[in-house]
ZAMAR-177438 format. One line per field, with one value per residue: x, y, z of N, C-alpha, C, O in turn; residue in three letters; chain. Coordinates in steps of 0.05 Angstrom, whole numbers. Layout:
neast c(X	...)
nnorth c(Y	...)
nup c(Z	...)
caeast c(X	...)
canorth c(Y	...)
caup c(Z	...)
ceast c(X	...)
cnorth c(Y	...)
cup c(Z	...)
oeast c(X	...)
onorth c(Y	...)
oup c(Z	...)
resn c(ALA	...)
chain c(A	...)
This chain:
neast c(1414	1419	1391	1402	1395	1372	1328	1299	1278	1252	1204	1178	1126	1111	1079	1064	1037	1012	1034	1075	1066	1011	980	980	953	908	887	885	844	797	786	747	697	624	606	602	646	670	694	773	779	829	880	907	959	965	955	968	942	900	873	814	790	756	732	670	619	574	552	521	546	582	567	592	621	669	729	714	710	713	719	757	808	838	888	891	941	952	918	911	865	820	793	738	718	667	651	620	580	546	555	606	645	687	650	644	641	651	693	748	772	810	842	823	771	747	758	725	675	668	670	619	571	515	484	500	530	587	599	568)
nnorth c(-702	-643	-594	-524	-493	-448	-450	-497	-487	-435	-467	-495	-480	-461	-464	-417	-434	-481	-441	-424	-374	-353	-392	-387	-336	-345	-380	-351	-307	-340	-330	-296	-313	-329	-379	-430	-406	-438	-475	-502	-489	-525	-519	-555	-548	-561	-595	-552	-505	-500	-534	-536	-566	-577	-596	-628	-592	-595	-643	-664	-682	-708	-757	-771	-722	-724	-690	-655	-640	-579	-526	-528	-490	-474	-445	-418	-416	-394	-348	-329	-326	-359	-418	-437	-489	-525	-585	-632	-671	-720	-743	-751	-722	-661	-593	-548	-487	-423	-382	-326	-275	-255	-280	-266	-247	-300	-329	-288	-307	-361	-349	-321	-350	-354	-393	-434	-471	-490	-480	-537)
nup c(-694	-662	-616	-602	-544	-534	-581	-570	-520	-539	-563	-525	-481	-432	-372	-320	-277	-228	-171	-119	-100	-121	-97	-48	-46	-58	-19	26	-9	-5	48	46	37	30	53	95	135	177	169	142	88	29	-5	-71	-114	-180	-244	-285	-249	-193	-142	-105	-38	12	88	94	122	121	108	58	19	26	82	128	134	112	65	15	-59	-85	-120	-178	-213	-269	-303	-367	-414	-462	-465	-425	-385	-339	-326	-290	-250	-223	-182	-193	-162	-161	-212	-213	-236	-257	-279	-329	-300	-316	-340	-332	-339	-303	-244	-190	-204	-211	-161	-125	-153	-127	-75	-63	-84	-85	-108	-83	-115	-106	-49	-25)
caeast c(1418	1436	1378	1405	1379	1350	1309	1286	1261	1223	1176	1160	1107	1113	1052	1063	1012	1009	1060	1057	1045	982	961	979	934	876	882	882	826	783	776	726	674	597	589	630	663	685	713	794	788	850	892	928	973	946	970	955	923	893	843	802	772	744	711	636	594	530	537	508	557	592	552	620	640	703	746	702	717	694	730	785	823	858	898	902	968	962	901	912	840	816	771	732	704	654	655	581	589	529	564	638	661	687	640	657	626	656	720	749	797	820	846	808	742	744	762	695	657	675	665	594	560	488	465	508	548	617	600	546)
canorth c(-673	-626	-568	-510	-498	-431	-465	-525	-463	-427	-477	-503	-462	-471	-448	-398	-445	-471	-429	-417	-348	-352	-412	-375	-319	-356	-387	-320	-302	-357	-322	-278	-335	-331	-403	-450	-396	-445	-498	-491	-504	-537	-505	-557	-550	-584	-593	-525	-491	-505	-563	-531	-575	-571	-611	-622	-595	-589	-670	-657	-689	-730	-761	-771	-706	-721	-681	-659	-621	-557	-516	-528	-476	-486	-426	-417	-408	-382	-324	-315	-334	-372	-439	-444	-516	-539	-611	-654	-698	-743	-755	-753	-707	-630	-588	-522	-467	-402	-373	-304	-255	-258	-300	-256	-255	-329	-325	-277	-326	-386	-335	-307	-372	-352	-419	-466	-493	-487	-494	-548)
caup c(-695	-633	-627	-589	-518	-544	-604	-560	-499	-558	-571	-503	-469	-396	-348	-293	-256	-212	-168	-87	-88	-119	-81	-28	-45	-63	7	38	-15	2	83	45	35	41	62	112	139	196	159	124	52	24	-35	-73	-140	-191	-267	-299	-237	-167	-130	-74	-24	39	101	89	146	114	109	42	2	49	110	146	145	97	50	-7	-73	-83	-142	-203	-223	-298	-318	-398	-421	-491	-471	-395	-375	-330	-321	-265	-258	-207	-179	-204	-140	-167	-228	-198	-255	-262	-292	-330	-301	-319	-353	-327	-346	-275	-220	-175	-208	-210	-140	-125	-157	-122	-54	-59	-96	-87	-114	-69	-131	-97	-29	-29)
ceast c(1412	1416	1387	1382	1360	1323	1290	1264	1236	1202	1165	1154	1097	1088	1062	1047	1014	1039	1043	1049	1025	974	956	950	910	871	873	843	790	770	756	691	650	593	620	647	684	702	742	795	818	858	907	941	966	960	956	936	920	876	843	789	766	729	686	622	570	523	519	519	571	584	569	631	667	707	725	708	709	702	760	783	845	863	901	928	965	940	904	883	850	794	765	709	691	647	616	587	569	543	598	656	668	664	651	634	629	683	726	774	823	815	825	783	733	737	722	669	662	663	641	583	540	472	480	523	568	616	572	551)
cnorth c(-661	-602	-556	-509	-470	-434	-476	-498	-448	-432	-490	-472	-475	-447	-447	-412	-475	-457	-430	-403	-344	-376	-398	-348	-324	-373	-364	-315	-308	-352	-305	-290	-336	-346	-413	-434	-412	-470	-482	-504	-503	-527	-524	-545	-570	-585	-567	-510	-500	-520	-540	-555	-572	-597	-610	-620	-591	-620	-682	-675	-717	-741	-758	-749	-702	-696	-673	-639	-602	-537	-529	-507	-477	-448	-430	-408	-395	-349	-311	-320	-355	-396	-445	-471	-521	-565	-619	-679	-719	-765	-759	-742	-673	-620	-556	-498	-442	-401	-340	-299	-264	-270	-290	-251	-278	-329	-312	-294	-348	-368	-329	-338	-375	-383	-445	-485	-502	-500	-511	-546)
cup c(-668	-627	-600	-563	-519	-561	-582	-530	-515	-561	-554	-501	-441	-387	-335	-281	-260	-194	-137	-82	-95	-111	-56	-24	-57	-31	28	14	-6	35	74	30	44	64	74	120	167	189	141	100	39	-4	-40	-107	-153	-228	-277	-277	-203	-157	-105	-67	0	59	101	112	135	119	74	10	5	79	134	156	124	84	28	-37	-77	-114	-159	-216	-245	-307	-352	-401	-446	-478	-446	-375	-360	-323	-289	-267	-230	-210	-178	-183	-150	-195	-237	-230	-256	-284	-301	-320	-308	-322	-341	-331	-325	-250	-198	-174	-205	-176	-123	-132	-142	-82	-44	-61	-85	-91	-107	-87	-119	-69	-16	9)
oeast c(1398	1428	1383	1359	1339	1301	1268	1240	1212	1182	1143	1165	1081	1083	1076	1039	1016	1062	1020	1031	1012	953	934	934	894	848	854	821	771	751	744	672	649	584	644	670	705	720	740	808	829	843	925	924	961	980	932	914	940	855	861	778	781	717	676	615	549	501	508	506	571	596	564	646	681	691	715	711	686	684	780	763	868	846	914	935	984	950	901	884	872	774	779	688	707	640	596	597	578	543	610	676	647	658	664	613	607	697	705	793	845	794	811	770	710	714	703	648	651	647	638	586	537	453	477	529	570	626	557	533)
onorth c(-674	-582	-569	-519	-468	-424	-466	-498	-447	-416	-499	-452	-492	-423	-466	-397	-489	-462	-434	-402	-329	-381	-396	-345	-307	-376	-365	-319	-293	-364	-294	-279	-343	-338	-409	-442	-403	-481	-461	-523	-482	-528	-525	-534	-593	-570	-565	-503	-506	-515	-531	-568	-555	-616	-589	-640	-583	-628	-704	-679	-738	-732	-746	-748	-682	-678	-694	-616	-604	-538	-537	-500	-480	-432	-449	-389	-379	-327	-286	-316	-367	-387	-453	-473	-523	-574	-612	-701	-742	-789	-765	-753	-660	-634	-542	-494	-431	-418	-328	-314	-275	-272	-307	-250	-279	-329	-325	-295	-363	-381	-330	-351	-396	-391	-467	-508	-527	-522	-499	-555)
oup c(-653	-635	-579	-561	-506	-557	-578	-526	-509	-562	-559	-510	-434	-392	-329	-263	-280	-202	-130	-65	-80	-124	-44	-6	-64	-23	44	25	-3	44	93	20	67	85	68	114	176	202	130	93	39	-23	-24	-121	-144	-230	-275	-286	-191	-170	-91	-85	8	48	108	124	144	128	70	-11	-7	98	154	176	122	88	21	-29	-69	-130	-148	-229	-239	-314	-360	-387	-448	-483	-443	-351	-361	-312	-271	-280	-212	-232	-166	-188	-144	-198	-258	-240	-257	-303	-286	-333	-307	-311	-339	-327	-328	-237	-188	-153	-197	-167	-115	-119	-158	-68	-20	-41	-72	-79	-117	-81	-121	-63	0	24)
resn c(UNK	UNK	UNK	UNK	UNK	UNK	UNK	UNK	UNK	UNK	UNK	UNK	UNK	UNK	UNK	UNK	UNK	UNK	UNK	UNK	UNK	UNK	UNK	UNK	UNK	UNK	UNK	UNK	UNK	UNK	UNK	UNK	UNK	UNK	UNK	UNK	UNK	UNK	UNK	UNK	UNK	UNK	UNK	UNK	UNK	UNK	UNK	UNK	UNK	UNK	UNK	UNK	UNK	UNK	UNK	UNK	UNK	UNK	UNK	UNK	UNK	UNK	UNK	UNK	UNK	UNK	UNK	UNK	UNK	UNK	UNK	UNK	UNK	UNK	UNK	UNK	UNK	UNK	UNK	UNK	UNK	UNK	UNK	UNK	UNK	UNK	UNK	UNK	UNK	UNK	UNK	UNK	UNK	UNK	UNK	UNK	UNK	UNK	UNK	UNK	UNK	UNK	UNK	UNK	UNK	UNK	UNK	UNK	UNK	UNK	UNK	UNK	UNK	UNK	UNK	UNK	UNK	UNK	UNK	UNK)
chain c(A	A	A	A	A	A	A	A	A	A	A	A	A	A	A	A	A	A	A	A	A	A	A	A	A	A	A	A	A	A	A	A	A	A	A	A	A	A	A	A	A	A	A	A	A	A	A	A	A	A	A	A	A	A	A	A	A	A	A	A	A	A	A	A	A	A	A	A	A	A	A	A	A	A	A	A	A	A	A	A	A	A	A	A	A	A	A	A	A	A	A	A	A	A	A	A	A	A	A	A	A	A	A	A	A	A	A	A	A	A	A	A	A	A	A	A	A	A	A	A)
């Protein structure tokens, strides 16, 4: 059986995310950063959202210096929220830290980070 190309569109549910213009403007966002303001943290596209990472100058994470993770960004599709996940480098897994309405509060949080979660 043949299901119309309207039917079969209905019942997917395609994510807006990730997209470039808001990578783009979380790259731009990201110039308003407490910490590491001299290092370029890396925006990529990710399934449902965005990977931040960055070069480690604290050393803190990475002795070398490398690449290290710093935020995941998971858009919801059904409510519009957002998951903001900080990286558990000891135990090399995402952790959830906070949900927000908005890309931009997320954003704010990931910016200020008082207690060094984000940018260890």
């Amino acid at each position: 059986m043949m299901r119309s190309a309207a039917m079969t569109s209905a019942n997917l549910r395609l994510s807006p995310h990730p997209n470039d213009l808001d990578r783009k403007r979380i790259e731009r966002g990201l110039e308003n950063r407490k910490r590491y303001r001299y290092v370029s943290p890396l925006v990529k596209a990710t399934a449902g959202g965005y990977h931040i990472s960055s070069p480690c100058c604290s050393r803190n994470i990475d002795p070398e210096g490398g690449i290290v993770d710093v935020a995941l960004l998971i858009h919801e599709v059904d409510t519009g929220r957002w998951q903001l996940y900080a990286r558990e480098h000891a135990a090399r897994r995402w952790g959830l830290h906070s949900i927000h309405e908005k890309l931009s509060d997320a954003l704010e949080e990931i910016n200020l980070d008082p207690e060094r979660i984000f940018w260890q």
